[in-house]
C-alpha positions as CSV (number, residue, x, y, z in Angstrom):
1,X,27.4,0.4,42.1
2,X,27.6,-0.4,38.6
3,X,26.2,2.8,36.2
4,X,24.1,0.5,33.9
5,X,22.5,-1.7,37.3
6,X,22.1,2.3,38.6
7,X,20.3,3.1,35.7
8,X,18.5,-0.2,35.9
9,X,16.9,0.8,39.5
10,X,16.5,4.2,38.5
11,X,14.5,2.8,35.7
12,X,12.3,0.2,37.8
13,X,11.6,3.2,40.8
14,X,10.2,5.1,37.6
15,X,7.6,2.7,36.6
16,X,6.2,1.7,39.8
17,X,4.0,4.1,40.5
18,X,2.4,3.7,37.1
19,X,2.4,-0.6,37.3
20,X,0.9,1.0,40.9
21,X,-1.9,2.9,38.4
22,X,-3.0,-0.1,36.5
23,X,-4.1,-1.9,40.2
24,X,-5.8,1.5,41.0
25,X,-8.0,1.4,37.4
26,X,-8.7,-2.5,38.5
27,X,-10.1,-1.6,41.9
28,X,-12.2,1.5,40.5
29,X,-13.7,-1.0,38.0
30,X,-14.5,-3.4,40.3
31,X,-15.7,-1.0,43.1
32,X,-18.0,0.7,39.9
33,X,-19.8,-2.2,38.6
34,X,-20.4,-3.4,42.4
35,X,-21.9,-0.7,42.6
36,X,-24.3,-1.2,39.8
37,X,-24.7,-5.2,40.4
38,X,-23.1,-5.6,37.2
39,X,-21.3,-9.0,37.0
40,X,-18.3,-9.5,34.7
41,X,-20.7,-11.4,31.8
42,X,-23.0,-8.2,32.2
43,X,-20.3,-5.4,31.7
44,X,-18.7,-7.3,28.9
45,X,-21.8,-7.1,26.8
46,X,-22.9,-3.7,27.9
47,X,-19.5,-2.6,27.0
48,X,-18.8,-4.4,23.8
49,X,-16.0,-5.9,25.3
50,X,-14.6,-10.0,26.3
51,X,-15.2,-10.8,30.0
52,X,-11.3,-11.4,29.8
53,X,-10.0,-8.0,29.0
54,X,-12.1,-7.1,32.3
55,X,-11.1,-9.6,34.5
56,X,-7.8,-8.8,33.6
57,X,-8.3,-4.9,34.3
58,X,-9.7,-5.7,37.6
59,X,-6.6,-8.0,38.7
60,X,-4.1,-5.1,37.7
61,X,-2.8,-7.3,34.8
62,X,-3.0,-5.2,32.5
63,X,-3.1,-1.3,30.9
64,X,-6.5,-0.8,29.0
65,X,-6.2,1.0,26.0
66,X,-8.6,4.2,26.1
67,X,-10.7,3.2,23.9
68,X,-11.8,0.2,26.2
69,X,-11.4,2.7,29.1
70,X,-14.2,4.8,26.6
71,X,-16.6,1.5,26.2
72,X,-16.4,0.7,29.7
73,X,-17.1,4.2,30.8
74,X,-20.1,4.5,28.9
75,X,-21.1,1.1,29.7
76,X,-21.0,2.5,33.5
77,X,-22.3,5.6,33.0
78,X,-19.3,7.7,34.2
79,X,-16.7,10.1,33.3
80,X,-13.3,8.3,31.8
81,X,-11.1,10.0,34.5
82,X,-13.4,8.3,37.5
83,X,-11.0,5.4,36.6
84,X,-8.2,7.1,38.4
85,X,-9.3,9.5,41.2
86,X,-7.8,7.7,44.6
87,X,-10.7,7.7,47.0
88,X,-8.5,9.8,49.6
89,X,-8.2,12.5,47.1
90,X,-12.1,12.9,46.7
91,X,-13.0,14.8,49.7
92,X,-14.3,18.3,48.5
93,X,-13.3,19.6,52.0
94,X,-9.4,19.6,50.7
95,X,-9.5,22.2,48.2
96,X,-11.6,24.2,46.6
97,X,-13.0,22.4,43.7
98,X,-10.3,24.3,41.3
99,X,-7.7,23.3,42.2
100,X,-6.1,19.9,41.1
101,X,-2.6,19.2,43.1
102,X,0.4,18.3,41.9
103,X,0.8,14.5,44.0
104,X,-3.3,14.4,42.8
105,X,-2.7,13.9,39.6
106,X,-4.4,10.3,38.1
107,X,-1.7,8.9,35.7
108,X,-1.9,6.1,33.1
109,X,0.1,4.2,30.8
110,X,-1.7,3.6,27.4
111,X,-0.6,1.1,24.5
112,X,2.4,-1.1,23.8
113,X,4.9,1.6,23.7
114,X,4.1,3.4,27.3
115,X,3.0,6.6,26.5
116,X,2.3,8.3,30.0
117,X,-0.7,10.5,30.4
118,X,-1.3,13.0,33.5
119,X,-4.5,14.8,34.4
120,X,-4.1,18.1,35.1
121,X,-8.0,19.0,34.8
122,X,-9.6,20.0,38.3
123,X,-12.8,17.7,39.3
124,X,-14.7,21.0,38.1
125,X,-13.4,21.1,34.5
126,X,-16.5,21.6,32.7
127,X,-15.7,21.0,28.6
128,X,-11.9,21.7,29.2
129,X,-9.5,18.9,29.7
130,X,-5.6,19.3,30.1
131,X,-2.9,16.9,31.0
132,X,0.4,16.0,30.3
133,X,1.4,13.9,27.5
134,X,5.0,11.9,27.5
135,X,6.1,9.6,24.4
136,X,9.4,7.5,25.4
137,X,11.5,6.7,22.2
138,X,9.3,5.4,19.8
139,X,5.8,5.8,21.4
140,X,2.7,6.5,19.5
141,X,-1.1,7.8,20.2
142,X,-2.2,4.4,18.9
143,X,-5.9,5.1,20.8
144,X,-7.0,9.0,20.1
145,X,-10.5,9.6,21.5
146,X,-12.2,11.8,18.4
147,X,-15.1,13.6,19.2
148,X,-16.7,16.8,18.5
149,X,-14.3,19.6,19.8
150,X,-11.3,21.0,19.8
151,X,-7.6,19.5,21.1
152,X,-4.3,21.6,21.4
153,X,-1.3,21.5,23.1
154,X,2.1,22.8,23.6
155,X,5.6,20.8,23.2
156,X,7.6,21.2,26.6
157,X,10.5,19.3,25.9
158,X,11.8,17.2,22.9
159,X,10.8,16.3,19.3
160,X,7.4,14.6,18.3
161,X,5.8,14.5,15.0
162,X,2.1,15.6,14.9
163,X,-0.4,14.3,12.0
164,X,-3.7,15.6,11.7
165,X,-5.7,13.5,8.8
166,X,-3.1,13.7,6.0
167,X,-0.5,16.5,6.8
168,X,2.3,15.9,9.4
169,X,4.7,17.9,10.8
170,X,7.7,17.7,13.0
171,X,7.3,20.3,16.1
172,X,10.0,20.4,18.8
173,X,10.4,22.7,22.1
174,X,8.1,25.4,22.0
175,X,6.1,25.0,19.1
176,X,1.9,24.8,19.6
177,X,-0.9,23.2,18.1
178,X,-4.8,23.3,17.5
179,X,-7.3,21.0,15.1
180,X,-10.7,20.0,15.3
181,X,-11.1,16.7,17.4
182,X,-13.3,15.1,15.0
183,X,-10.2,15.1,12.5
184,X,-8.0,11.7,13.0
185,X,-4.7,12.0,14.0
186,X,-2.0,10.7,15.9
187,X,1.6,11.7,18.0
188,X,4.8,10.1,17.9
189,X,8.2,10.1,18.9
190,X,10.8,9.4,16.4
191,X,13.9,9.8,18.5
192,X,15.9,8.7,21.4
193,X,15.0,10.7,23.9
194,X,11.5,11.5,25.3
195,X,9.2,14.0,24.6
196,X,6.7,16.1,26.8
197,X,3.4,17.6,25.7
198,X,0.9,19.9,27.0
199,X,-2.4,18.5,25.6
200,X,-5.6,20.5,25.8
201,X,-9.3,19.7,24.8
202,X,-12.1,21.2,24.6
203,X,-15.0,18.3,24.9
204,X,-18.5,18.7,23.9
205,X,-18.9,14.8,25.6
206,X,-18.5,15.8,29.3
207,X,-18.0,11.7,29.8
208,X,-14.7,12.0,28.6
């Protein structure tokens, strides 16, 4: 086989189980305002958002950004990460409450550029959250939650450069971060090779 059609498939096996996460958040909407008799019309104005966006999230079609993720949330009434738990992985008889496994882990693409985020948070994380953060070449945070708090996080692998309201800095392999939440900022990858984060928060807003 051809080493560019090789990496081709190798590419395609990568994204499906993320396209796969996009049906999953359309099902947990769906299943959510069923739930609460909410018709489309109804959660778009509850949520500040077009019927559209919603029907498309429900069909799979598309990767919310989080900030509609945020407005739909509170709309609902429930925490942001709801959106991703897989039914089978609810049952507190598995594990003890704790413990978040590795094939558990809800996942979701955000924004143009793909940037891939991983909850690593157990269901009882209190006002912590942690997950992994992974910028392909040229992705950007282009939807930061900011909130009263505190974020961090830790660079596994490659380069990313970090600004925090008007300073930026370039950190690589294992340089570490902290800033108040409420501050706007923003990631992103300047090079050709990916980059993987630990990201941390500490949330006052137990919804997100």
């Amino acid at each position: 086989m051809p080493a560019n059609k090789a990496r081709d498939i190798k590419a395609i096996d990568a994204l499906a189980p993320l396209e796969g996460g996009a049906k999953q958040i359309g099902m947990r909407l769906r299943g959510l305002r069923g739930q609460r008799n909410l018709t489309i019309l109804e959660l778009a104005a509850k949520a500040g958002v077009s019927s559209g966006i919603i029907s498309q999230i429900e069909r799979g079609n598309s990767n919310p950004s989080m900030k509609t993720l945020q407005r739909l949330r509170a709309a609902l009434g429930v925490n942001l990460w709801e959106f991703l738990e897989r039914p089978e992985d609810e049952d507190p008889g598995l594990d003890p409450s704790f413990i978040r496994r590795g094939s558990q882990r809800p996942r979701i693409v955000v924004g143009e550029t793909r940037l891939v985020k991983e909850l690593l948070s157990p269901r009882n994380d209190e006002n912590l959250r942690f997950m992994f953060v992974t910028l392909p070449p040229g992705g950007i945070s282009e939807d930061v939650l900011i909130g009263t708090g505190q974020k961090g996080g830790y660079v596994v692998s490659g380069t990313v450069e970090l600004t925090v309201d008007d300073q930026t800095a370039r950190i690589t392999e294992g340089d570490s971060f902290q800033f108040r939440s409420d501050t706007s900022h923003h990631i992103a990858n300047r090079t050709d090779q990916d980059a993987k984060l630990l990201w941390i928060m500490s949330v006052l807003d137990t919804h997100l």
